[in-house]
Structure formats: C-alpha cells, structure tokens
ZADO-538490 format. One record per residue: residue number from 1; residue in three letters; x, y, z of N, C-alpha, C in turn. Coordinates in steps of 0.2 Angstrom, whole numbers, m for minus. Layout:
ROMAR  lumvo  mido    nc1    nc2    nc3   cac1   cac2   cac3    cc1    cc2    cc3
ROMAR    NUM   ALA      X      Y      Z      X      Y      Z      X      Y      Z
...
//
This chain:
ROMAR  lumvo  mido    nc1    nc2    nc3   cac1   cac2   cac3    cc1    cc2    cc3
ROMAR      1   UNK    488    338     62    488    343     67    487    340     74
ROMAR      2   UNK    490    343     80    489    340     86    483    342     88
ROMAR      3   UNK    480    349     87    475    349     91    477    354     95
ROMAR      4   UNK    474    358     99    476    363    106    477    357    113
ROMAR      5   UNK    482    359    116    484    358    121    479    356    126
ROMAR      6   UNK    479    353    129    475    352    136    476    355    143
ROMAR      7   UNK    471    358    145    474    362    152    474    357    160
ROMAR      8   UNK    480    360    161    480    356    167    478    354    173
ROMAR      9   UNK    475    349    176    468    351    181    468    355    186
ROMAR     10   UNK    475    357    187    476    360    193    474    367    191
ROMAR     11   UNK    478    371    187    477    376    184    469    377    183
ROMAR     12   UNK    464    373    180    459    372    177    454    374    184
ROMAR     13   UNK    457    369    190    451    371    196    455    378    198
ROMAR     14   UNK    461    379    197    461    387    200    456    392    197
ROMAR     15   UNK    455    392    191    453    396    187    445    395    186
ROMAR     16   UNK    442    391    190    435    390    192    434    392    199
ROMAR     17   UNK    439    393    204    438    395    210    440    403    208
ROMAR     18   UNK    443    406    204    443    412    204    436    414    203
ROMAR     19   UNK    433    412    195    428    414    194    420    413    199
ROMAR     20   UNK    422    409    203    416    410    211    418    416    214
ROMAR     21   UNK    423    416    214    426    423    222    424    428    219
ROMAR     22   UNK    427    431    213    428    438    208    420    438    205
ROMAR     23   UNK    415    433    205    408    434    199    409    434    193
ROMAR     24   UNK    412    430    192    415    430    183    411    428    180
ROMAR     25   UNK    405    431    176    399    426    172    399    422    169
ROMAR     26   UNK    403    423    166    404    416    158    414    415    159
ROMAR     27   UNK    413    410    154    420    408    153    424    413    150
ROMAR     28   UNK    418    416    143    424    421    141    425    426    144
ROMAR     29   UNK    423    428    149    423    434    153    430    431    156
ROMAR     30   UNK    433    426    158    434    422    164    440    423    161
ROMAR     31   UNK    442    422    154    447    423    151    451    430    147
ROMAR     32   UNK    447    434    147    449    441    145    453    444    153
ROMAR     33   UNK    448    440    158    452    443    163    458    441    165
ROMAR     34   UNK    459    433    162    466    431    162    471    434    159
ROMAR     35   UNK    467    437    152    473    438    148    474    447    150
ROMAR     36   UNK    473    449    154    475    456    158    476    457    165
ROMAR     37   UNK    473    453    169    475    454    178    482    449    179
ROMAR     38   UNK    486    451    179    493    447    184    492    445    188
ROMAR     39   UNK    485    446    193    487    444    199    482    435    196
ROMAR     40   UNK    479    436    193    474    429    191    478    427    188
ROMAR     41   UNK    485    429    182    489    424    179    494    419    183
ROMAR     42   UNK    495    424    191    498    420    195    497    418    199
ROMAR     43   UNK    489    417    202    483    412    205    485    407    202
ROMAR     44   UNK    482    406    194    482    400    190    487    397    187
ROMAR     45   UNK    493    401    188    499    398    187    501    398    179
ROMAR     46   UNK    499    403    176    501    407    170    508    411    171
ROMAR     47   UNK    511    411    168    516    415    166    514    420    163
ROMAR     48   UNK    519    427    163    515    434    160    514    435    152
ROMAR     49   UNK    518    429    149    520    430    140    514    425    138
ROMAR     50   UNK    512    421    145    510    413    140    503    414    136
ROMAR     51   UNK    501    410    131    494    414    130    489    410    133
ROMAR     52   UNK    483    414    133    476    412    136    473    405    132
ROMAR     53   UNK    471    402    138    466    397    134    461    399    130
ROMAR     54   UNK    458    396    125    451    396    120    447    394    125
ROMAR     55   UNK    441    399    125    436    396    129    433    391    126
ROMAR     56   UNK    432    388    122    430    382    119    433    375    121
ROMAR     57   UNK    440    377    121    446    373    125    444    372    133
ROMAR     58   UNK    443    378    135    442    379    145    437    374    145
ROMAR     59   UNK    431    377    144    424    375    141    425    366    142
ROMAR     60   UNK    427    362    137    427    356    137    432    353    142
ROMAR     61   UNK    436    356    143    443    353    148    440    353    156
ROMAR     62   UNK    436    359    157    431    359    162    424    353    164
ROMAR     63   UNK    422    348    157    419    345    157    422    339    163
ROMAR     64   UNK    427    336    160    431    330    161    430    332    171
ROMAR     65   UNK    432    339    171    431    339    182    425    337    183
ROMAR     66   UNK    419    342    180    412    339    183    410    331    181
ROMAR     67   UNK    413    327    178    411    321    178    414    316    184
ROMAR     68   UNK    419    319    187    425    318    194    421    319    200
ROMAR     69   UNK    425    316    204    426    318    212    429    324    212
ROMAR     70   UNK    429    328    211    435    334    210    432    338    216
ROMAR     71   UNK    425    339    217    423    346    219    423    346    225
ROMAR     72   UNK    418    336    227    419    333    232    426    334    236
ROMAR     73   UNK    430    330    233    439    332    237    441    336    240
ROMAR     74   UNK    440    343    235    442    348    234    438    350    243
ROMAR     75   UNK    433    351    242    429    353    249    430    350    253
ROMAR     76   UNK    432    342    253    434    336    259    441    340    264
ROMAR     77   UNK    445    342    258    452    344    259    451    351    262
ROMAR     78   UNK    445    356    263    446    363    266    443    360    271
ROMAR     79   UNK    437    358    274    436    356    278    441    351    284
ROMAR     80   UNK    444    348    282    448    344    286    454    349    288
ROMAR     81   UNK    455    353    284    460    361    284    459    365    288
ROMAR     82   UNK    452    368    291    448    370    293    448    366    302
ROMAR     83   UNK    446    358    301    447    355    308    456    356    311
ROMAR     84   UNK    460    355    305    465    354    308    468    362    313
ROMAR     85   UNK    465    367    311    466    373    312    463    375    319
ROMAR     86   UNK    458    371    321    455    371    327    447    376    327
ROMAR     87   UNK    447    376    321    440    380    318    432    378    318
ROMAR     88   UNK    433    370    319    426    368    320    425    364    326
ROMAR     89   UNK    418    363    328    418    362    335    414    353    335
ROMAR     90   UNK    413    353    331    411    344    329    403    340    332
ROMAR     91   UNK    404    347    335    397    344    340    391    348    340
ROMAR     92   UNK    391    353    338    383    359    337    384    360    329
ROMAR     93   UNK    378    358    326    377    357    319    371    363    316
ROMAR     94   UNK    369    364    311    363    367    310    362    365    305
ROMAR     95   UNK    356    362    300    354    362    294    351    367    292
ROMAR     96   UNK    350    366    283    346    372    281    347    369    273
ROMAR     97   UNK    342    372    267    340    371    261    338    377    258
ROMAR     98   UNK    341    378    251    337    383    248    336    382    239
ROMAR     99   UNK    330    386    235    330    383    229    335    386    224
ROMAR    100   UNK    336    382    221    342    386    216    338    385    211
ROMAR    101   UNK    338    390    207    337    390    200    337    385    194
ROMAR    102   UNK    333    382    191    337    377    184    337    381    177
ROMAR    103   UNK    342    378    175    343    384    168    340    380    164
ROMAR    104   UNK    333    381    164    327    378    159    318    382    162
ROMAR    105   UNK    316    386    156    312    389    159    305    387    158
ROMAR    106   UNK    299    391    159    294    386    159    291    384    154
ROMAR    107   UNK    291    387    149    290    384    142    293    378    138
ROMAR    108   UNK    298    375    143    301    369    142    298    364    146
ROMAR    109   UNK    291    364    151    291    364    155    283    361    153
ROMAR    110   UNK    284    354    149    277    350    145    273    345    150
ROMAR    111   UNK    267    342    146    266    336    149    270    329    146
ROMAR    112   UNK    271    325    152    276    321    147    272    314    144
ROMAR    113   UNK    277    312    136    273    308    136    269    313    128
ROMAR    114   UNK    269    319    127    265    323    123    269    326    119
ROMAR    115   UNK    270    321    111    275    324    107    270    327    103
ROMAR    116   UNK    263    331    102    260    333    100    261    342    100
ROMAR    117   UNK    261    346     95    262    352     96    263    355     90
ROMAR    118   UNK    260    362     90    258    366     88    265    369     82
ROMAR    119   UNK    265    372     75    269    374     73    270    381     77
ROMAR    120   UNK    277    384     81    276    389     84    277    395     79
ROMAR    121   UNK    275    402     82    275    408     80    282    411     78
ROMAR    122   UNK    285    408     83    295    408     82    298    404     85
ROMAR    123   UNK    302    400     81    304    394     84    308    395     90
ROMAR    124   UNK    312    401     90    315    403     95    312    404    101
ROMAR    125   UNK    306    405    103    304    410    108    296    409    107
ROMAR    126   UNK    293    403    105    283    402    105    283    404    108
ROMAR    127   UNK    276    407    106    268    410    111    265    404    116
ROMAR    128   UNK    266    404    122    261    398    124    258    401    129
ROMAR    129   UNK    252    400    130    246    399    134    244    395    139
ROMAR    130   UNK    246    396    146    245    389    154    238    392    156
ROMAR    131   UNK    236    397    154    229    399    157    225    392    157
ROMAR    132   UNK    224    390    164    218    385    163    219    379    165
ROMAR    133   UNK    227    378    162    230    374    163    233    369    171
ROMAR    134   UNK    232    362    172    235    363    178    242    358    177
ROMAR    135   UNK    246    361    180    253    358    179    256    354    185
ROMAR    136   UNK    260    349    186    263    347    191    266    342    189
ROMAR    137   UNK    275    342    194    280    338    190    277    329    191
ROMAR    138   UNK    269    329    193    267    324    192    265    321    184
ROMAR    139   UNK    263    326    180    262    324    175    265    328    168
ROMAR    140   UNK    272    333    170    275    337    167    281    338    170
ROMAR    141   UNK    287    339    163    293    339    164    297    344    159
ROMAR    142   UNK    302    346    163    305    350    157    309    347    152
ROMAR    143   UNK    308    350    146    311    348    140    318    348    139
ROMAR    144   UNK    322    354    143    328    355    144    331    353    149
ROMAR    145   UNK    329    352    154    333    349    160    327    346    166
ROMAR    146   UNK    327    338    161    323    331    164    322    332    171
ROMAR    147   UNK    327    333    175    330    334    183    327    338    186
ROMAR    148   UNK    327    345    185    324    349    187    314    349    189
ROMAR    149   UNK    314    352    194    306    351    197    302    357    199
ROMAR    150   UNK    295    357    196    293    365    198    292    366    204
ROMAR    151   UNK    295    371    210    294    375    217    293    380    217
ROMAR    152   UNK    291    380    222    289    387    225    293    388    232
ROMAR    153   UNK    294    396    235    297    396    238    290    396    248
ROMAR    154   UNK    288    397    245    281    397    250    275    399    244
ROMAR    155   UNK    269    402    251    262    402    249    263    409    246
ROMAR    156   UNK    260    408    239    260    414    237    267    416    231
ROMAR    157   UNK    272    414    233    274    415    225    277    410    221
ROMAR    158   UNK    281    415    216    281    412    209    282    402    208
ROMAR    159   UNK    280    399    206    283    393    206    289    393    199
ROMAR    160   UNK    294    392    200    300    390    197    302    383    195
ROMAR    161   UNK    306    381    191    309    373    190    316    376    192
ROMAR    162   UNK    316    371    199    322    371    203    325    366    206
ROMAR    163   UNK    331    367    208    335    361    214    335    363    219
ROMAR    164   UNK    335    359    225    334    359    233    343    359    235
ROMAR    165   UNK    346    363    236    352    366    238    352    362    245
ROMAR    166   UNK    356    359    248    356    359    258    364    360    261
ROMAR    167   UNK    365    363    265    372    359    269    370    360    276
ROMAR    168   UNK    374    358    278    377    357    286    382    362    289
ROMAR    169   UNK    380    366    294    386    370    296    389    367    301
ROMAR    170   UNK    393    369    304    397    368    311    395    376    313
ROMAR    171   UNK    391    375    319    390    381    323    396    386    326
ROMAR    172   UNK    401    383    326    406    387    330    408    392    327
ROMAR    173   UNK    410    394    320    412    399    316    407    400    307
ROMAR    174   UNK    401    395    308    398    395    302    400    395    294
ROMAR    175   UNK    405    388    296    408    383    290    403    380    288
ROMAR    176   UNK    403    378    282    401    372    279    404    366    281
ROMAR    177   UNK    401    360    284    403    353    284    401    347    280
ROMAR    178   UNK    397    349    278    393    343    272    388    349    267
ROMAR    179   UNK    387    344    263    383    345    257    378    343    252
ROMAR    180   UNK    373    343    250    368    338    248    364    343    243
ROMAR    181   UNK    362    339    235    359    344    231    355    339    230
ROMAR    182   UNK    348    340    231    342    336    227    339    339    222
ROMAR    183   UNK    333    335    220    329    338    216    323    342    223
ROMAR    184   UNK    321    345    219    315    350    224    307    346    226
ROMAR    185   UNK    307    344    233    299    342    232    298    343    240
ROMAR    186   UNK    292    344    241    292    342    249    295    340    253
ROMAR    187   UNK    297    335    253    301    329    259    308    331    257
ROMAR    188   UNK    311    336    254    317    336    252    322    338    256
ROMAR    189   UNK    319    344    259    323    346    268    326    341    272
ROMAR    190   UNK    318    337    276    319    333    282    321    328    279
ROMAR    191   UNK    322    325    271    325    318    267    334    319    269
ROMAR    192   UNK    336    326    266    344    327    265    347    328    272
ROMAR    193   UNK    342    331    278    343    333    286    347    327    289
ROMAR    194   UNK    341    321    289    343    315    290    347    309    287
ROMAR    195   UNK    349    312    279    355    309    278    361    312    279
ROMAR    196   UNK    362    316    283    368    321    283    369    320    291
ROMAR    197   UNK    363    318    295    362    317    302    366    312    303
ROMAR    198   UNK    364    305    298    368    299    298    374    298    299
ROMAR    199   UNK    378    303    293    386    305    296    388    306    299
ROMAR    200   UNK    385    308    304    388    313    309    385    308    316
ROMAR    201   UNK    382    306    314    380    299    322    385    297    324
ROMAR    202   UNK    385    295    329    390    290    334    398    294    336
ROMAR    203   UNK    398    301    333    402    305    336    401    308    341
ROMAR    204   UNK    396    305    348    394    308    353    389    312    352
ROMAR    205   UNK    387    315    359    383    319    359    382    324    353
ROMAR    206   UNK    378    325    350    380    330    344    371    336    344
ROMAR    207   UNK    372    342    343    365    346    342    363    345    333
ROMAR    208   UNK    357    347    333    358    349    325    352    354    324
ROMAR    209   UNK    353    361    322    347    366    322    343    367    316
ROMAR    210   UNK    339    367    317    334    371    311    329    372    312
ROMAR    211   UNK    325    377    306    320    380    306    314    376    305
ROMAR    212   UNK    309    380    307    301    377    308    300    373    304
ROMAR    213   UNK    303    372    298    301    365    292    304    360    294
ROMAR    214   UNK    309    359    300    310    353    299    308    350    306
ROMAR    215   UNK    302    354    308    300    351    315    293    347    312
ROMAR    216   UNK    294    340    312    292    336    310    294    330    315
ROMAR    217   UNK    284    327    317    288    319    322    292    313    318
ROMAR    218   UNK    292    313    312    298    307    309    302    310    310
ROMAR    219   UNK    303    315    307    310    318    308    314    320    315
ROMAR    220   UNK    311    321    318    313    321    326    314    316    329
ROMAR    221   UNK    311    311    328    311    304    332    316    301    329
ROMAR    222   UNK    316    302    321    323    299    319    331    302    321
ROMAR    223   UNK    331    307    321    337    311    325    338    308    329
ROMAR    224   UNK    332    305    334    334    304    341    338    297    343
ROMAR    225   UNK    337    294    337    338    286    336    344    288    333
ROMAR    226   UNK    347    292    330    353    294    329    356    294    336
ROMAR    227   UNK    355    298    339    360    301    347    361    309    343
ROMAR    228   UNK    356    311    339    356    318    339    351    323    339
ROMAR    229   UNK    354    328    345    350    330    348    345    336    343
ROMAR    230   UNK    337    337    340    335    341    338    334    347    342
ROMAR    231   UNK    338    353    339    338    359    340    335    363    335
ROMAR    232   UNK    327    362    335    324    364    330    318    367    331
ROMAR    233   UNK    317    375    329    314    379    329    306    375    331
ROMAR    234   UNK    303    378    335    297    376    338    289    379    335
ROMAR    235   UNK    285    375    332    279    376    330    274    376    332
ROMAR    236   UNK    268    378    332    261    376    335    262    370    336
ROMAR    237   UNK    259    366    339    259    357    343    266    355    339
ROMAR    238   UNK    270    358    341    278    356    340    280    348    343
ROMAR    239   UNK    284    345    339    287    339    340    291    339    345
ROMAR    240   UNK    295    345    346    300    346    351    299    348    357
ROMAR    241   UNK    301    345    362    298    344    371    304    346    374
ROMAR    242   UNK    302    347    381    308    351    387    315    346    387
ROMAR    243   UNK    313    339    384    320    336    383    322    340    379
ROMAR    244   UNK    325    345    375    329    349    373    327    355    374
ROMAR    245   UNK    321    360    373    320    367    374    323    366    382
ROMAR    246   UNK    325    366    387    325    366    395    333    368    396
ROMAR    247   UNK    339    364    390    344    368    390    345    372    387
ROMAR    248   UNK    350    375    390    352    382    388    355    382    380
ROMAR    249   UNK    359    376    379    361    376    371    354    377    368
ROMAR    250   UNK    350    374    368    345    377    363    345    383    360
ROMAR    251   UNK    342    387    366    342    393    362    348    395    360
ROMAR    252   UNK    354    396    362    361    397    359    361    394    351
ROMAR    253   UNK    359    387    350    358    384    343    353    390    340
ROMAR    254   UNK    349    391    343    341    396    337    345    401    335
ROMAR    255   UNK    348    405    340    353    411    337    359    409    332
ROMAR    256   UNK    360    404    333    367    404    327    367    400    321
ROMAR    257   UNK    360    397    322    357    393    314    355    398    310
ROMAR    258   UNK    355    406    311    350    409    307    358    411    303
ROMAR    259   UNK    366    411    305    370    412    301    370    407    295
ROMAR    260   UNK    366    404    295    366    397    288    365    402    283
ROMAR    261   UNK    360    407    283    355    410    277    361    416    274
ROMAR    262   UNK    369    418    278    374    420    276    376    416    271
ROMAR    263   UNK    377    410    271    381    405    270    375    407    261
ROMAR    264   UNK    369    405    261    365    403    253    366    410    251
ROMAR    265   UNK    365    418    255    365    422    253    374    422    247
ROMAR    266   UNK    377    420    249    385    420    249    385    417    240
ROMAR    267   UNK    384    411    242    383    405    237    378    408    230
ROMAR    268   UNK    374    412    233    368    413    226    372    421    223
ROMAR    269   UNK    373    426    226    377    433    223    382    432    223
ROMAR    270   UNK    388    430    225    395    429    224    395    426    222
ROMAR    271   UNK    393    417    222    397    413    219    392    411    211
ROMAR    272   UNK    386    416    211    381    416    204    377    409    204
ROMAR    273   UNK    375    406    209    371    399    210    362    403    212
ROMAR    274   UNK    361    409    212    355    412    210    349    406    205
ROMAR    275   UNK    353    407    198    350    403    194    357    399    191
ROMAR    276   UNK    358    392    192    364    388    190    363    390    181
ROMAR    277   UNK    371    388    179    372    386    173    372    381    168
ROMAR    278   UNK    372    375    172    372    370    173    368    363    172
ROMAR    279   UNK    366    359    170    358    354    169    359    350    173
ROMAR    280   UNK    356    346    176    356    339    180    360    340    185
ROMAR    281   UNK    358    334    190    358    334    197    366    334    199
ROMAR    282   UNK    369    331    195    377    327    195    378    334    196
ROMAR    283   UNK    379    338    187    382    345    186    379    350    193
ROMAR    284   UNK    375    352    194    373    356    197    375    356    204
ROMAR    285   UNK    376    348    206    377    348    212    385    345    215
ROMAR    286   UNK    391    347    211    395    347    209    399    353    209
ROMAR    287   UNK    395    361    206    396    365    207    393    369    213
ROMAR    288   UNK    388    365    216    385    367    223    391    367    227
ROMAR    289   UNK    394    360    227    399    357    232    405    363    233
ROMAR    290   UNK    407    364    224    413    368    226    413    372    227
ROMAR    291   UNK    406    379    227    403    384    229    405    385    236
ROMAR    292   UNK    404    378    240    402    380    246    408    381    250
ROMAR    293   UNK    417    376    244    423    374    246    424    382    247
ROMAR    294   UNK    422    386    241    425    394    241    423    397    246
ROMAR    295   UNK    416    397    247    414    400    254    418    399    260
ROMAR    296   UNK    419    392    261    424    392    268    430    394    267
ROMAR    297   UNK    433    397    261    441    398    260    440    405    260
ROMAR    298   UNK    435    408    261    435    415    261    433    417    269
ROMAR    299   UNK    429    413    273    426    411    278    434    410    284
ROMAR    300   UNK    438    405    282    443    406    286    449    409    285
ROMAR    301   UNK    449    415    276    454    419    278    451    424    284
ROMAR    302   UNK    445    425    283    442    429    290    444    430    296
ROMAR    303   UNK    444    421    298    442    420    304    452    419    306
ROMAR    304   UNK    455    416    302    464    415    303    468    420    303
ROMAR    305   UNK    472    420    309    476    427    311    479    429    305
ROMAR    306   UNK    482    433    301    485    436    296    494    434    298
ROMAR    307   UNK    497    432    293    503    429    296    507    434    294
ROMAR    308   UNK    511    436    298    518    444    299    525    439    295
//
C-alpha cells in the first residue's frame, strides 16, 4: 500500500488562511466545508469532483509548515506587497502586546520537580485543591505545555497560563510590520519593543508609540540610542520630556496607537487566537505570525481601490 497522498503546500497554506478569515474551528469543520462550498474548492485549488483530504492527513501534512519558515515568508511577502503598493509610511510606528491563551489549564499547572501525587478521583478531570497554596512560574510549571507562564491581565483578575503576543504597526493605514511571540512575564512588553526597535534603526528618523507600560527609563533611553523617537503614553514622573511631547506628531501618534487594540481584537475573534490550539513557543508563534499575514490581507483589500 502507498499510503494517502500528500497535500501540496500551497494548497495546504491556502486552506489554513481560509480557516483564519471564515473561523473554521477544527480541521474537521475545515474540511466538510471544503467538501460543499465551491468557492473554498477554488481558493485552494480543488477541483469540483476531486475528494477532500482525511483530516488526519491535513492534520500531519500541516505539521511539516509549523516546523518551516513558511509563516514568517508568507508575512514577509504581504508586507513588502503592502510597501510596494504605497501603503506603509516606514517612519511612525506603534508597539503593543497581548495575552493569548495556552491550551493547558491550571491543573496542569504543578510544582516542578514533584512527581509525587495523589491517586485521582477521575483520571480525566481530578479534584484539586490551590486553597492556600502559593503558585508562581518560579517554582511551577504546566504539565501540558512547559512554555507557557501564568498571567494576569492587570490588578485584580484571573491569572491564566499564557503567551505574550506583540507586533509592530505602521501608523499610516494600521498594518502589521513585525511580530514577536514570547513567553508572558514582566519585562516582556518593553523586551520585544526594543527588539523590534533594533530593526527598524538606522532607517532615519523613525516614531514608535505605545501605551503607559512601556514608559520606562531603560526603555526610553534605549530607543534613543537607537535614533527612535519614543512616542509613548505619559505617566506620573514620566520618562518622556518636551524633547518629544512639544511636537505636534506626538499627540497624532497617541491617536493612532490605539488602532493596534483593532489589530489583537481581529487576531483573537476572527482569526480564534483567543485561547491558541497549539503548545510551545515555536507552534504558537508561527500561527501568531500568519494570523497577523491574514489580517493585513483583509486590511489592504479595504484599503486598495477595487479593480473595474
């Protein structure tokens, strides 16, 4: 026996950028709609008679992308598509991060180092008890997904095991130009800001906005040593002085950094990055990437005249 055929990778990333646009939950879902909508057999370059792939098939042939550069390219190539178009302005930037969910919940979520434990009540689904307890990814880790770190979204609520989402927009039309998925901790913001700053140095004058967490003196002093100017939301004994609040782009950055929160709202309801499907940093931040490629391909049919 040969075995089932292998899908082809182009076909293979059409039919994952469907499943972002349309919310297609699972793979099977992904595939019943192939084997009925025309318009998705002629997206992905099915024919009307051909048969549907086995999800099991999709499923592993899918694998072999997330282990790729694929998603990264894939992004590289709509953005440079996007520059070529006269869409981005290369010079006024805005950062931002959000938590994305890990598909591991908190009962996976032990002291490490502690293979000692309890026969549970249901192997499926134990009774556990955190009353009392104090947890912290310092001396506990999930059992499901290594990677993943528990946060919180501020003071006051739930703490979760999550990833730190970040990109970069271009202020001019609220594309995505960069992208960067960490593990979730403190310093993860102003860490991936300033690795995303570094890129973008030495292309002249350049802004970069964001909101009150990233008005921090390393982090501002390092921007500056870049040649990038912080445009970043002002706090109690703020870091940031009249060498930037005094022009007038400032406050025009404050206004159009807050379209970034379009950009994660997009990404978490549309593209289902709410809670990932996905373990570790590589997978997850592989699917972040080409989340973001979808978003700006829907973002510049918006923005591109309709061709007669």
């Amino acid at each position: 026996s040969s075995g089932r055929p292998s899908i082809p990778p182009e076909k293979l990333l059409r039919a994952l950028l469907l499943q972002m646009l349309y919310t297609v939950r699972s793979e099977r879902l992904l595939m019943e709609q192939l084997d009925y909508n025309f318009l998705f057999r002629w997206f992905v370059g099915l024919n009307i008679d051909d048969p549907v792939w086995d999800v099991t098939v999709f499923t592993k042939n899918r694998e072999r992308l997330l282990v790729g550069e694929v998603a990264q390219g894939f992004f590289t190539a709509v953005v440079e598509q996007a520059g070529a178009q006269g869409l981005l302005s290369n010079e006024h930037f805005t950062v931002d991060g959000t938590l994305i969910e890990a598909w591991a919940g908190h009962k996976s979520f032990k002291r490490k180092g502690n293979d000692q434990h309890t026969p549970p009540d249901d192997p499926g689904n134990p009774s556990v008890n955190f009353h009392g307890e104090r947890r912290s990814n310092a001396t506990h880790q999930s059992t499901t997904d290594p990677e993943a770190r528990l946060a919180r979204k501020g003071p006051g609520k739930e703490a979760r095991l999550c990833y730190a989402g970040h990109v970069q927009m271009d202020n001019r039309h609220g594309l995505v130009v960069n992208t960067r998925l960490t593990q979730a901790s403190g310093i993860a913001e102003p860490t991936a800001a300033l690795a995303m700053a570094a890129e973008i140095a030495g292309q002249g004058r350049v802004t970069l906005g964001a909101d009150k967490g990233y008005d921090q003196k390393e982090l501002v002093r390092a921007l500056r040593e870049y040649r990038v100017t912080p445009h970043v939301a002002q706090k109690v004994n703020s870091a940031i002085d009249r060498r930037s609040t005094r022009h007038p782009g400032y406050l025009l950055s404050q206004r159009r950094r807050k379209r970034v929160e379009e950009i994660f709202g997009w990404l978490k309801t549309v593209a289902g990055l709410r809670k990932t499907r996905h373990r570790g940093i590589a997978r997850v931040g592989w699917t972040f990437t080409f989340a973001a490629a979808a978003y700006n391909l829907v973002r510049m049919r918006n923005l591109l005249p309709v061709a007669t």
